[in-house]
C-alpha positions, 0 to 999 in steps of 0.5 A: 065630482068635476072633471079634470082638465085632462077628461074636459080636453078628451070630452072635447075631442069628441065633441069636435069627432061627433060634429066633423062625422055628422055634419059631413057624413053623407056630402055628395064628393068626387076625386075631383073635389076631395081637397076642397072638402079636406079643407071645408071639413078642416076650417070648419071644425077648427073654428070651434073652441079648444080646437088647435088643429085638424088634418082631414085625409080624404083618399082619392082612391078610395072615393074612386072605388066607391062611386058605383053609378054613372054621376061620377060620386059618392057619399062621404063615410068614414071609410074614405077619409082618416083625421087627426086632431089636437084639442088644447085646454087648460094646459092639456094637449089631447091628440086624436085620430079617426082611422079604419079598424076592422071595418069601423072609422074608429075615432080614438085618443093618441095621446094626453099629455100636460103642457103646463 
C-alpha cells in the first residue's frame, strides 16, 4: 500500500526533527551565542527537501540555568529550545512544533492541511 501525500509530508516532518535533534543535541552553547545556533540550526535544516520554513528558539534563560560550572555553557537539549516547522509536499502543508511536555521536547503535528 503506498502512502498518501499527507502521511509523506508527516514522515518528513520527522524526518527534519530527527536531523535537527541529533545533529545539534549536545553542541556546547552559551547566552552569548544562541542566536547565531538559532540560525545555524535554522539554515541547516531548511536546506533539506519539502522543508519551507524553521524557527528555532533557543531560550537564553534557560541556557543560563542550565550552565553548572566555571566555563560559562552548556549542552544543547531539548529542554532549552522550542521549533516549529512547515514541510510542504505535493499540496500538503504540515505544521510542527517541538516544545516541553511533562518534562520531555515532545515533537509533535499541529496541523495537515491540503493546499491544493
Amino acid at each position: 500500500m503506498d502512502a498518501t501525500d499527507a502521511e509523506t509530508a508527516c514522515f518528513e516532518a520527522g524526518i527534519k526533527f530527527g536531523t535537527l535533534y541529533h545533529q545539534f543535541a549536545g553542541t556546547p552553547v552559551a547566552p552569548d551565542s544562541t542566536e547565531s545556533l538559532e540560525r545555524a540550526m535554522e539554515e541547516a535544516i531548511e536546506n533539506q527537501p519539502f522543508c519551507e520554513s524553521v524557527t528555532v528558539a533557543i531560550h537564553e534563560s534557560r541556557v543560563r540555568e542550565a550552565i553548572d560550572h566555571a566555563e560559562a555553557y552548556t549542552e544543547l537539549t531539548g529542554s532549552l529550545m522550542d521549533v516549529r516547522m512547515r514541510i510542504h509536499y505535493e499540496g500538503i502543508d504540515v505544521e510542527t512544533a517541538m516544545a516541553m511536555e511533562d518534562g520531555y521536547p515532545r515533537m509533535r503535528v499541529v496541523d495537515v492541511s491540503d493546499n491544493d
